[in-house]
N, C-alpha and C positions, 0 to 999 in steps of 0.2 A: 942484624935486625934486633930492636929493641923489644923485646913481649912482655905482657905482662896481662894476667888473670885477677878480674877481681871478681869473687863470689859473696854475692848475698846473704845472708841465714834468713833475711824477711825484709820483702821488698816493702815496706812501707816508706815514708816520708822521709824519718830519720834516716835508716841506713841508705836511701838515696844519695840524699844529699852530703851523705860523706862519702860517698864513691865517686860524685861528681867530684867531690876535692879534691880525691886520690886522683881523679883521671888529670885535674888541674897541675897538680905538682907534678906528676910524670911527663907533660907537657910542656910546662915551666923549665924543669930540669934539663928537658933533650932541645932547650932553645925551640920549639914551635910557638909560632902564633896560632889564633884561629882560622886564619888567611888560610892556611895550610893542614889542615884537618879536617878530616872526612869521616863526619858522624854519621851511621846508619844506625836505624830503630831497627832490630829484626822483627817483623810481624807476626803476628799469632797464626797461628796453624791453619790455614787455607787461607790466608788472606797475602795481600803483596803481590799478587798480580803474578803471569806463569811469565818465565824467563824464556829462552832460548836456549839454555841449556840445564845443568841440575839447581842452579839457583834461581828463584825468584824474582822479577824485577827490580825487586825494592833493594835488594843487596847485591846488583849488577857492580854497581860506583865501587865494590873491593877488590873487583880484580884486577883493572886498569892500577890499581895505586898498589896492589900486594906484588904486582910484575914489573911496576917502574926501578929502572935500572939507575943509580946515583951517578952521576955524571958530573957535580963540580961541586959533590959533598954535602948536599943539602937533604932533607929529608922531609918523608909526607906523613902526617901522621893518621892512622885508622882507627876510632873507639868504634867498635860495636858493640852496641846496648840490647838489653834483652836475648842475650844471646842464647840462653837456655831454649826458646821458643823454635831453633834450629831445627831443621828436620835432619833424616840422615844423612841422608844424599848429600844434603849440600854442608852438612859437618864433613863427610869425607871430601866435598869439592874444596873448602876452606884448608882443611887438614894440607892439601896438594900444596895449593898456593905456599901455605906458610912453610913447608917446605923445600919449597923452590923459592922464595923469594930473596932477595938481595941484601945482605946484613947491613951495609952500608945507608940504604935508600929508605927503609921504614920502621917509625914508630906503631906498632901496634899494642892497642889495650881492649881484653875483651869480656866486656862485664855481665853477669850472667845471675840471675836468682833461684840458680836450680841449675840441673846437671847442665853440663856441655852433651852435646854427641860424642859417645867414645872417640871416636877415630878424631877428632878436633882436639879431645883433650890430650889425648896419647901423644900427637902431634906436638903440640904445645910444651906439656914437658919435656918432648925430645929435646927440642929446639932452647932449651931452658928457659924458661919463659917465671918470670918473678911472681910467684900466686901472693895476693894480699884478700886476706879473710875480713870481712864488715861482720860482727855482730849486732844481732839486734840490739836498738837503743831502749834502753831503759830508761824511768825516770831520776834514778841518779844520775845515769851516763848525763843526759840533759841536762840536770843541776851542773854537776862540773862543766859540762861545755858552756853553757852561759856565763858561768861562772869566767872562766877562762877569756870567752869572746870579749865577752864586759873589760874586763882588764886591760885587752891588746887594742881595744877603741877605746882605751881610757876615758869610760862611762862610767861614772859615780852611780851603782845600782846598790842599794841597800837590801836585804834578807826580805824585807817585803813585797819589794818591787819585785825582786826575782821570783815570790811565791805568786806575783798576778801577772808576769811574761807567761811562767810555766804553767799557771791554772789555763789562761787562754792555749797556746799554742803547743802543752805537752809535750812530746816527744819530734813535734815537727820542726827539726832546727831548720829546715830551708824557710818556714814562717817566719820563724823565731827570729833568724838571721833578716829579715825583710823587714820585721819590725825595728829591730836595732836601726837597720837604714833608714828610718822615718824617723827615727829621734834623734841620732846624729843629726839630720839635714834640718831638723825643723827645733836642734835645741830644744824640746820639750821636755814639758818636769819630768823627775826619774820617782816619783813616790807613788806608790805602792795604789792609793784612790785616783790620783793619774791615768794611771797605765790600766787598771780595772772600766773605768769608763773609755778610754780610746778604744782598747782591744776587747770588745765584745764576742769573736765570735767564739767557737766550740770546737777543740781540736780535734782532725779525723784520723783513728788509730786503728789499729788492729781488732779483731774479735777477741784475740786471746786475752789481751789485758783486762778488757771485762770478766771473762772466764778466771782466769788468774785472782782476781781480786773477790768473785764470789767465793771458789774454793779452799780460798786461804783466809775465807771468815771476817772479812775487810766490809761489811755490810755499806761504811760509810763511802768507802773508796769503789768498790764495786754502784753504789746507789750515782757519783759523780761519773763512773764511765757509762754507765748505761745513758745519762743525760746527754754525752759527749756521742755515745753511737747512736741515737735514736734523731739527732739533729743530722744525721749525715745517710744513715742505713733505714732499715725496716726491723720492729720487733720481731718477726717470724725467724730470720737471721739469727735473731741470737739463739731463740728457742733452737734453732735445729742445731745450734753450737753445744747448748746444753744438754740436749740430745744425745750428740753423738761421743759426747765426753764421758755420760751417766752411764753410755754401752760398753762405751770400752773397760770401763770398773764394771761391769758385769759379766766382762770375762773374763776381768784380772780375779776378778772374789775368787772364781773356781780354782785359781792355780799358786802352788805353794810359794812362789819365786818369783821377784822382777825375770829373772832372766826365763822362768818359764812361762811366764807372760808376754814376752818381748818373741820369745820361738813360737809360741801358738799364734801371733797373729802375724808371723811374718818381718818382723821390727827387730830392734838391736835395744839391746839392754842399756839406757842413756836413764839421764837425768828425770823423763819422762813416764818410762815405763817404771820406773820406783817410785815417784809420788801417785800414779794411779793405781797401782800396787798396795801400796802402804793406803792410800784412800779406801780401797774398798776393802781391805781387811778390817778396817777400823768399823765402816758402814755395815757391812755385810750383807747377805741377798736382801735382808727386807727393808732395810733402809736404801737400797738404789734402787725396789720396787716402789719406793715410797715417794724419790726423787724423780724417775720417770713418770706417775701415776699426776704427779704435782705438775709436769711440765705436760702430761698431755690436757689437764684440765686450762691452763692457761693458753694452749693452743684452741680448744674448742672456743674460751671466750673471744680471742681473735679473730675466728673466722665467722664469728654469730653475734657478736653484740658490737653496738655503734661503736666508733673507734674511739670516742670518748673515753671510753673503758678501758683503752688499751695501754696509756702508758701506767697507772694504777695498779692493772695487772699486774706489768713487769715489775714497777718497784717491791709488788707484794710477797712474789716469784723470789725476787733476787734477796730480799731483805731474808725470808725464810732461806734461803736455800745458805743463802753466807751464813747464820745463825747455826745453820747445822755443819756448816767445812771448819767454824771456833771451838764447836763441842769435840769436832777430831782430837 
């Protein structure tokens, strides 16, 4: 049996749509068509309907094809999506199957944006199962991908064109790629006031990249995401993002060390727990009272004055608060 793991670090658009490619070439590679592949969504937590046995309705269709026996060589293939969303039972019902199943008879791929259930994943490496890691997409990563795609459609895209594909659609190459598809098919111009007028709308990304770009003093780059999450999300959203960002630097302040910051709140000393480390030493208690006090006065205006007010807030929020992550 063919396995293979792919795990997310951030289920947004991007890393999607490269896990669908990963799932495409491991596909491609073992000879399936889609004739012959059985995609389950695992469903969110009480939802998918009660099974008959430790599984769910919705993910019944993997046990008939994890127990089919290969009889003249041919293979069935399994992606299961969302697989993180697993409960136990039926990680260790899963864990069985893959187990038991037949190496000859199936391609299985099981892609997940957050843990497996132990006993699934124990299982999996038993079984050796090929883990392939997605990181989140950045907006370089996107520059070189277009960059790249552009090439292999041998599209004449110029440095500006590519800065009004990536203004519109950001990080979202499944968009991104959809758009490419409209101007192959339709020959359309490839310059830069072209493709600004086609592609109107506002890409939908993550909270962090807003967060990321206020912190790191980006006033102008932070003021373009906020535009970009407020066409898609609610300001209150961000607010409680900034929130919970401004607490966690109010517990790093107190402590001498990433890594004794990373032990007090239960976490691992990463990339993370040092920038909000080094953040709040920099601020110190009364500059993150100062940053909280800011973020709760622009909650009051949200919840009490007409919403007219409300995107003005944010930019005025965001402008100040980026103004102060420059002076770090």
């Amino acid at each position: 049996m063919s396995l293979h793991k792919i795990t997310l670090r951030d289920d947004a658009a991007g890393p999607a749509f490269l896990a669908e490619q990963e799932v495409a070439g491991i596909l491609a590679d073992a000879g399936i068509d889609s004739a012959s592949t059985i995609r389950v969504h695992v469903p969110g937590r009480g939802e998918g309907g009660s099974g008959e046995g430790r599984l769910r309705s919705a993910l019944e269709p993997v046990v008939p094809a994890l127990q089919s026996v290969s009889l003249f060589g041919d293979q069935t293939a399994v992606v299961l999506l969302d697989a993180h969303q697993l409960t136990v039972s039926e990680g260790e019902a899963l864990a069985e199957l893959v187990a038991g199943a037949d190496p000859e008879a199936v391609v299985l791929v099981v892609v997940a944006a957050g843990r497996l259930p132990a006993s699934l994943d124990k299982a999996l490496s038993a079984a050796g199962a090929d883990t392939i890691a997605i990181k989140p997409v950045r907006d370089r990563d996107a520059a070189d991908w277009l960059a790249n795609e552009a090439r292999r459609r041998r599209l004449r895209i110029d440095q500006g064109a590519r800065a009004a594909l990536l203004e519109a659609f950001g990080t979202d190459l499944a968009s991104m790629a959809g758009a490419l598809d409209q101007l192959e098919a339709a020959d359309a111009p490839l310059d830069a006031a072209s493709l600004a007028a086609r592609f109107r709308n506002r890409p939908e990304e993550p909270m962090w990249r807003y967060l990321d770009a206020v912190l790191g003093g980006d006033a102008d780059t932070a003021l373009r995401r906020l535009g970009d999450f407020l066409t898609h999300g609610h300001p209150l959203q961000l607010l409680a993002g900034l929130e919970r960002d401004a607490r966690r630097r109010a517990v790093a302040v107190e402590e001498v060390s990433p890594q004794a910051f990373a032990d007090r709140i239960g976490g691992k000393a990463d990339w993370r727990s040092q920038r909000d480390h080094e953040r709040a030493r920099a601020l110190g208690p009364e500059g993150i009272e100062a940053e909280l006090a800011a973020i709760a006065r622009a909650e009051r205006i949200l919840k009490t004055e007409p919403e007219a007010t409300h995107r003005v807030t944010m930019e005025r929020l965001t402008v100040a608060l980026a103004r102060r992550g420059r002076r770090r």
